[in-house]
C-alpha positions as a Markdown table, in Angstrom:
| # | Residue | x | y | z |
|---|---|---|---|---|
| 1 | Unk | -27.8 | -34.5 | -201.2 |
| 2 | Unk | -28.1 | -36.9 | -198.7 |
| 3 | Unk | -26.7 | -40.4 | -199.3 |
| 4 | Unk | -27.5 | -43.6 | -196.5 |
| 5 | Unk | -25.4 | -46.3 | -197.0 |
| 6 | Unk | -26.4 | -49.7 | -195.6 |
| 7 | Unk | -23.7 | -52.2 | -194.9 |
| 8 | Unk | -24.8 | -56.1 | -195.0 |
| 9 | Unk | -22.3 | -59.1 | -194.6 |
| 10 | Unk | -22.6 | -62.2 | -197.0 |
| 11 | Unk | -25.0 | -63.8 | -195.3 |
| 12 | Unk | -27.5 | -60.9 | -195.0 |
| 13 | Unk | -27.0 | -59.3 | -191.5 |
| 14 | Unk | -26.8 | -55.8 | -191.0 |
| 15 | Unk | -23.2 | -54.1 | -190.1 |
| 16 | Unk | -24.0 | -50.4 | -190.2 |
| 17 | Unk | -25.4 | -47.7 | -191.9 |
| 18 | Unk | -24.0 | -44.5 | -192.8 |
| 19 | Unk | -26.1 | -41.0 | -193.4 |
| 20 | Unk | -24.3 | -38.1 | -194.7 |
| 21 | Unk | -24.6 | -34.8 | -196.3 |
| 22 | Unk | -27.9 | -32.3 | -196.3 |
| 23 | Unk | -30.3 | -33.2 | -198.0 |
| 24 | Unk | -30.7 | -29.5 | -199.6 |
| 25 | Unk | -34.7 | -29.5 | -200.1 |
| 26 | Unk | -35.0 | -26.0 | -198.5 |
| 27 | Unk | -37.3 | -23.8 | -200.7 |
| 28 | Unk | -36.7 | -20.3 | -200.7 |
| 29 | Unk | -39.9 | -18.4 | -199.9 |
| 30 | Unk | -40.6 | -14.2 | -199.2 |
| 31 | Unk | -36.7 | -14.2 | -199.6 |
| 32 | Unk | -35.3 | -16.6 | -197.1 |
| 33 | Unk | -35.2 | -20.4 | -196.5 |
| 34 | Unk | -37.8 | -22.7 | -195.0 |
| 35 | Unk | -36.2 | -25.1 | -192.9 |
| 36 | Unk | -35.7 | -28.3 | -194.7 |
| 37 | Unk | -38.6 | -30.5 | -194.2 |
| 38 | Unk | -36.7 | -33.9 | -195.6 |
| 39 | Unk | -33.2 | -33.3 | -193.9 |
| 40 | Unk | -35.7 | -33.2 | -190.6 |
| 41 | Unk | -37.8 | -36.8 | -191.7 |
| 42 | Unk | -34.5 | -38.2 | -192.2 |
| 43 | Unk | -33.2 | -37.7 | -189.3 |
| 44 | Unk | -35.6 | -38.3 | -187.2 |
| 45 | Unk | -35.7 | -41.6 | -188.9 |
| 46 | Unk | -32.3 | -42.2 | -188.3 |
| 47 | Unk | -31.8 | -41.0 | -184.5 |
| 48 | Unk | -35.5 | -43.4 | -184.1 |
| 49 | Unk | -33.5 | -46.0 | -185.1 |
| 50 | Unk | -30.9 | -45.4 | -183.7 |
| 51 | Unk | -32.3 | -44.7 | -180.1 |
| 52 | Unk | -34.5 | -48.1 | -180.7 |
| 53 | Unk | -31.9 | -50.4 | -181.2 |
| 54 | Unk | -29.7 | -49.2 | -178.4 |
| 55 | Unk | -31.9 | -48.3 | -175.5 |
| 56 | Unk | -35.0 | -49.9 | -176.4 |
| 57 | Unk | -33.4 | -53.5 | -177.9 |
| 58 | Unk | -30.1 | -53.4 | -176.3 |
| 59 | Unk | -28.3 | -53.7 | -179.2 |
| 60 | Unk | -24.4 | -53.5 | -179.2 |
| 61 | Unk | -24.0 | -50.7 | -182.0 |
| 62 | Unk | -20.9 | -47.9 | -182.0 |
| 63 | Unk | -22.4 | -44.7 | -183.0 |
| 64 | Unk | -19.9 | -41.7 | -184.6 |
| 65 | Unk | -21.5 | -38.6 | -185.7 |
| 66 | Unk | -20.6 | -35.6 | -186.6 |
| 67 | Unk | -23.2 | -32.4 | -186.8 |
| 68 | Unk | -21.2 | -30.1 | -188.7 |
| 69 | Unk | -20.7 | -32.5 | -191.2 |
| 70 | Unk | -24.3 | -33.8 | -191.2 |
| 71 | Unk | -22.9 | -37.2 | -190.7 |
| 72 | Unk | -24.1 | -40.0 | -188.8 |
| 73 | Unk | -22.7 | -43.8 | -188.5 |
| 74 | Unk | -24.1 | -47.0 | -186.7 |
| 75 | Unk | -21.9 | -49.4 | -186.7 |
| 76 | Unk | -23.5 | -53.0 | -185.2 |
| 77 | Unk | -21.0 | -54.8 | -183.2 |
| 78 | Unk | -22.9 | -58.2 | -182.9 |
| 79 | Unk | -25.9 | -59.9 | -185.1 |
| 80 | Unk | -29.0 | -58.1 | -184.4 |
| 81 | Unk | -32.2 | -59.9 | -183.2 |
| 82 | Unk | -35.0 | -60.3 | -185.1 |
| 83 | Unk | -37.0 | -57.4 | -183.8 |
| 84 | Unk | -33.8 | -55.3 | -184.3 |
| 85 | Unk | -33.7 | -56.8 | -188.2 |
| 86 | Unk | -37.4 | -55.3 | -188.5 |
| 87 | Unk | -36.6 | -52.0 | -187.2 |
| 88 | Unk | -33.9 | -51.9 | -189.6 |
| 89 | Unk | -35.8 | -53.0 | -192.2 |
| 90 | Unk | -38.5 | -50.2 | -191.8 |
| 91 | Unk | -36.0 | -47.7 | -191.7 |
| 92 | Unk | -34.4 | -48.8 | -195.2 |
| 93 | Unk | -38.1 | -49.0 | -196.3 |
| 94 | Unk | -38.7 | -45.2 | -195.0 |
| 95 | Unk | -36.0 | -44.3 | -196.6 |
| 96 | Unk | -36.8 | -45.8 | -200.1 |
| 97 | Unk | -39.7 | -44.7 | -200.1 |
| 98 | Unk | -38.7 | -41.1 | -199.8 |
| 99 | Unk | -36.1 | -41.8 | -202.6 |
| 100 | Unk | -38.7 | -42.4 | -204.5 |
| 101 | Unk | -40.2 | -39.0 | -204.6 |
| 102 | Unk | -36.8 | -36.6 | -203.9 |
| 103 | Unk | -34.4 | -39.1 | -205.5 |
| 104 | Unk | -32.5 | -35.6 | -206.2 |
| 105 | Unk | -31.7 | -34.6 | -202.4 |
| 106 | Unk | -31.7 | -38.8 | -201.1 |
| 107 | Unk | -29.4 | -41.5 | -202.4 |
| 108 | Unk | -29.9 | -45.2 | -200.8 |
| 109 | Unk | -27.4 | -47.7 | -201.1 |
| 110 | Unk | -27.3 | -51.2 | -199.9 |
| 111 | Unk | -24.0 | -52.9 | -200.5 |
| 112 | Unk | -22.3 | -56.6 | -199.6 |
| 113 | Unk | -19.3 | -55.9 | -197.2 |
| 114 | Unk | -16.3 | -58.2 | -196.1 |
């Protein structure tokens, strides 16, 4: 399963987000695995993200990842402007949305941090 973990301070502003673990929708067909068609949307929605707020808005973010681990964290080192808020936004949507229909292999979790 794959679990994304957003971070949001007291007054609403994005800290970081977290994705980890495979998503584990492969379905075996003829005797092997297709490649997993849900682990691939989410991370294309997560590098997009990513890659948009740093190169395209300039954002201060911290990025760790790991690939072994299928672990990924954005950390945001200063408060995000407002087009940076909506990109964020429509990723959390994305992602909900998908929860909806493979809530199984995706977990989304919005929680108040310190």
């Amino acid at each position: 399963m794959t679990t994304v973990t957003f971070e949001k301070d007291g007054n609403g502003q994005y800290r970081s987000f977290t994705c980890f673990g495979h998503a584990g929708f492969a379905r075996k067909r003829a005797g092997r695995y297709e490649p997993d068609i849900l682990c691939a949307a989410i991370t294309a929605l997560t590098a997009n993200t990513i890659n948009g707020l740093s190169e395209l808005a300039g954002e201060d973010v911290t990025v760790t990842k790991n690939d072994e681990d299928a672990f990924v964290r954005c950390e945001i080192n200063s408060p995000l402007k407002e087009s940076s808020i909506l990109l964020v936004d429509a990723y959390l949507m994305s992602l909900r949305e998908y929860e909806k229909d493979y809530g199984k292999n995706l977990k989304v979790i919005v929680k108040e941090v310190i």
